[in-house]
C-alpha positions in Angstrom: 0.0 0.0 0.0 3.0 2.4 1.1 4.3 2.2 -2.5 1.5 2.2 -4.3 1.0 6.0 -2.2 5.0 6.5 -3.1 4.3 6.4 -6.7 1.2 8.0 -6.8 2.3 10.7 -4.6 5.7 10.6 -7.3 2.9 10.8 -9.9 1.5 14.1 -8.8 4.6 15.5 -8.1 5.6 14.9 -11.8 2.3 15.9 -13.0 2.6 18.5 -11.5 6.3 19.7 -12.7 4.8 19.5 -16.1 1.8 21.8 -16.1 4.3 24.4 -14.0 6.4 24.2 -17.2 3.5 23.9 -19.5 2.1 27.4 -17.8 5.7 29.0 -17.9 5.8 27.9 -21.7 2.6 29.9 -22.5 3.4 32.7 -20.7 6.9 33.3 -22.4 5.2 32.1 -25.9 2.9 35.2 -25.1 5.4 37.2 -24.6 6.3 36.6 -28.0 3.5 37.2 -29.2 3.4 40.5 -27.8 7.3 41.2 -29.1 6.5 40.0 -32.6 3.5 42.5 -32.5 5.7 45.5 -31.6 8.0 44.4 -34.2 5.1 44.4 -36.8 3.7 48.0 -35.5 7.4 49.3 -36.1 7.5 48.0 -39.2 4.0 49.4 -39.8 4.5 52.9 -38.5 8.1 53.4 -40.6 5.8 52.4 -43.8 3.6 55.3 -42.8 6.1 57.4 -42.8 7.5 56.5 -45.8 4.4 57.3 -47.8 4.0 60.6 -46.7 5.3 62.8 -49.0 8.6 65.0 -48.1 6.7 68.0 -48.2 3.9 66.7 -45.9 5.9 66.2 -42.8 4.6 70.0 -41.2 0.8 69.1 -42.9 -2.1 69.5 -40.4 -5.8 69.5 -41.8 -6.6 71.9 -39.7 -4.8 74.0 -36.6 -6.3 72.4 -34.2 -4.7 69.5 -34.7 -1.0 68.1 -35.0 1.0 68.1 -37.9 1.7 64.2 -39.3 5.6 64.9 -37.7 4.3 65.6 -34.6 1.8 62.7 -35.0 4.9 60.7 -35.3 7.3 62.1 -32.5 3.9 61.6 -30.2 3.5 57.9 -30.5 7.1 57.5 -30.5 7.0 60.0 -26.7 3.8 58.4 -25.3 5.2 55.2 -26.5 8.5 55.0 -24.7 7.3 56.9 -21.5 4.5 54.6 -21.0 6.5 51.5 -21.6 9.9 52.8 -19.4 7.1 53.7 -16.9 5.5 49.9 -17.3 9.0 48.0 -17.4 11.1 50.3 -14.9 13.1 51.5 -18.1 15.0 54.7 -18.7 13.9 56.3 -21.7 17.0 56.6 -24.7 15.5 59.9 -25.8 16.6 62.8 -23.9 13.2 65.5 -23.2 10.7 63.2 -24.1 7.9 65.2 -22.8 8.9 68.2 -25.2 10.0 65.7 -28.7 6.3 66.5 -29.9 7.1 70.2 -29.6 11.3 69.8 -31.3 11.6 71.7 -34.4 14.2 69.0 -35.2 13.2 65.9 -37.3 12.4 67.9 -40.6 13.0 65.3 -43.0 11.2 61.5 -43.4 15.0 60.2 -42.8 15.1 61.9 -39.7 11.8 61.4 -38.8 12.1 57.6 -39.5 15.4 56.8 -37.3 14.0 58.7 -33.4 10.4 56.9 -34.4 12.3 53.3 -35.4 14.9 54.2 -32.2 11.5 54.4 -30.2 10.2 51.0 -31.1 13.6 49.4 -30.7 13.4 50.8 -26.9 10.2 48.8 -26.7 11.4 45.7 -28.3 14.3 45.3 -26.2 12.9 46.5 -23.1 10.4 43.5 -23.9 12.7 40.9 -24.5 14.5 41.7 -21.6 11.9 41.6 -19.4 10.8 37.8 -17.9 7.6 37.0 -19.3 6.6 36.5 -15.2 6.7 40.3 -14.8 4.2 41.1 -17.4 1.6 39.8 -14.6 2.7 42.0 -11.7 0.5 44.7 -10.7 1.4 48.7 -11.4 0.3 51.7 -10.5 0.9 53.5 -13.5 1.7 57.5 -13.8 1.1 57.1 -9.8 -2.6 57.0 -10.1 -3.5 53.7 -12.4 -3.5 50.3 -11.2 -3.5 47.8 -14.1 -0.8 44.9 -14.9 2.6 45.7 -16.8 0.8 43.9 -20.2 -2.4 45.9 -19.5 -0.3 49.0 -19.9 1.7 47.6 -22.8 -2.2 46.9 -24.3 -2.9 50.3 -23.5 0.1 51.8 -25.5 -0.3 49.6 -28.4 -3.8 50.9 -28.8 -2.5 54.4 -28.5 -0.1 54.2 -31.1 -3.0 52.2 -33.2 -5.0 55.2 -33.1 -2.9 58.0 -33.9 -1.0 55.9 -36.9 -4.4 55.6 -38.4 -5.0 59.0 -38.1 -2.3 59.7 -40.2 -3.7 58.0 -43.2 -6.2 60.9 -43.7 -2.8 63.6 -43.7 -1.0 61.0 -46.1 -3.9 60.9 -48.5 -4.5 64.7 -48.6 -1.1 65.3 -49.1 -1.5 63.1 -52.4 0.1 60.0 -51.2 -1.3 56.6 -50.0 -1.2 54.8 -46.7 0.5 51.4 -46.5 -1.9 48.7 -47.1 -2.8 46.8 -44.0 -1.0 43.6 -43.5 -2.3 41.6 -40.5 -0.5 38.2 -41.6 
């Protein structure tokens, strides 16, 4: 009777040592996920950029409004102090609060390298987090309590929405947004 408990107690134990490394599996394979989709939305932003003509960088439909640059040095702000914020990073760009406002970045090739040096903060922040740490609770800009991936969600769909509103500026500029590749 005392073995038959040994090995099913052994049993459980085992079982047990699998679904552990079955759950870490899925959480780091998620983390991935999330990585890759960054790495897409880089991709995805620079195309943006690329199809807006030269001379619509300072183009604003109306005044209200920011010009497609300072669309672009916006995600690339809220996206790296949210995430340095999220992950315990330092930021790589110096005044990021004011980058929206920098007369700098006059030209796409400019405009292109601080937005791709913006997603590459992300990305490597990312990977260099443990997929573990995504779950732990925040409180983010001191006031919002949400998980680190709940504010990495939250960025992503900011980003989302401001990228698409620069298809309007591309188009009345006489270029044309980047088709949308999902796959």
């Amino acid at each position: 009777m005392k073995s038959k408990l040994t090995k099913l107690g052994m049993g459980v134990l085992v079982l047990s040592a699998l679904a552990f490394k079955a759950y870490d599996y899925r959480m780091e394979s998620a983390k991935e996920a999330v990585v890759a989709d960054w790495k897409w939305a880089k991709d995805y932003t620079l195309r943006y950029i690329e199809a807006m003509p030269e001379k619509g960088l300072n183009y604003k439909p109306t005044d209200s409004v920011r010009t497609f640059r300072q669309q672009m040095l916006h995600i690339t702000s809220a996206n790296m102090g949210i995430v340095a914020q999220a992950l315990g990073a330092v930021p790589t760009i110096e005044n990021l609060r004011e980058l929206e406002k920098s007369e700098g970045y006059q030209t796409k090739t400019e405009l292109a390298e601080v937005v791709a040096k913006g997603y590459d903060f992300i990305i490597a922040n990312l990977e260099s987090t443990p997929a573990d740490k995504l779950g732990e609770e925040i409180k983010l800009f001191g006031q919002y309590d949400m998980t680190r991936n709940e504010a990495l969600t939250k960025t992503f769909i900011h980003q989302t929405h401001h990228r698409g509103q620069c298809a309007v500026y591309i188009r009345m500029e006489g270029g044309v947004p980047p088709e949308m590749k999902l796959f």
